[in-house]
C-alpha positions as CSV (number, residue, x, y, z in Angstrom):
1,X,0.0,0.0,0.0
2,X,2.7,2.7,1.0
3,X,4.4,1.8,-2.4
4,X,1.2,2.5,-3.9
5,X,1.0,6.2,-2.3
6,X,4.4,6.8,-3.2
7,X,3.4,6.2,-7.1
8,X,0.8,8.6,-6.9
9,X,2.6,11.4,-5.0
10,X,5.6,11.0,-7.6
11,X,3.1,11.3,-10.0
12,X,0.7,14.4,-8.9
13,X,4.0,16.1,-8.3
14,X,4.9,15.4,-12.2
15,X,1.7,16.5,-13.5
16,X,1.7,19.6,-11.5
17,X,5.5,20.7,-12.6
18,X,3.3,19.7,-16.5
19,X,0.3,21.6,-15.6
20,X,2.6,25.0,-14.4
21,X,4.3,24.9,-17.1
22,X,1.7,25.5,-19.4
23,X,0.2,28.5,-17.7
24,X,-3.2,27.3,-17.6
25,X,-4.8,31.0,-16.1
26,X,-5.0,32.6,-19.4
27,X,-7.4,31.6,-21.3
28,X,-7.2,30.9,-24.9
29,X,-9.6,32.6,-27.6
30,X,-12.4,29.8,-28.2
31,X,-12.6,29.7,-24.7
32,X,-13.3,32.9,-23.8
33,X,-15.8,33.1,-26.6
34,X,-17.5,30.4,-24.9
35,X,-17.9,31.7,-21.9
36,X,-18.7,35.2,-22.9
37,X,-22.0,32.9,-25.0
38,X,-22.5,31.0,-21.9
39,X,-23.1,34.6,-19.5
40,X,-25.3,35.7,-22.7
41,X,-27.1,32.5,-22.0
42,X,-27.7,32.7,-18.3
43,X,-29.0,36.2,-18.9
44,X,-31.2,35.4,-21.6
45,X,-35.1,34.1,-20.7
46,X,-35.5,32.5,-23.4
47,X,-32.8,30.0,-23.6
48,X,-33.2,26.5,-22.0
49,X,-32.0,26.2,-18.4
50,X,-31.6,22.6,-16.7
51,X,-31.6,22.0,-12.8
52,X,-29.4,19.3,-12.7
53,X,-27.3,16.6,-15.5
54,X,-29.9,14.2,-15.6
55,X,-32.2,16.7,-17.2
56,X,-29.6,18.2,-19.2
57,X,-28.3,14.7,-20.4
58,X,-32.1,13.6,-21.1
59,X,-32.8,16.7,-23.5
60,X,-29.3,16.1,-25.2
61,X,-30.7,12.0,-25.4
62,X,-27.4,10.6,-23.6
């Protein structure tokens, strides 16, 4: 078990070092489009809202 923990320290610690790297907290163009729509959507009435994933999974039939 302890070996096991050790793997997955060693390994969050890689991924983090990854994840720094790649400066993550600037967003890239597509995504800040998508969340400028998405604030547009919340604000308008007439767009669809869903309470929970189940509801929003049964309209998008998945």
């Amino acid at each position: 078990m302890k070996e096991l923990v050790n793997m997955f320290e060693e390994n969050a610690g890689c991924e983090h070092r990854i994840l720094e790297k790649m400066k993550l907290d600037v967003p890239n163009e597509i995504t800040v489009l998508a969340i400028e729509e998405g604030r547009k959507l919340v604000k308008d009435s007439s767009s669809q809202k869903y309470s929970d994933i189940k509801e929003l999974k049964d309209a998008l039939e998945i």
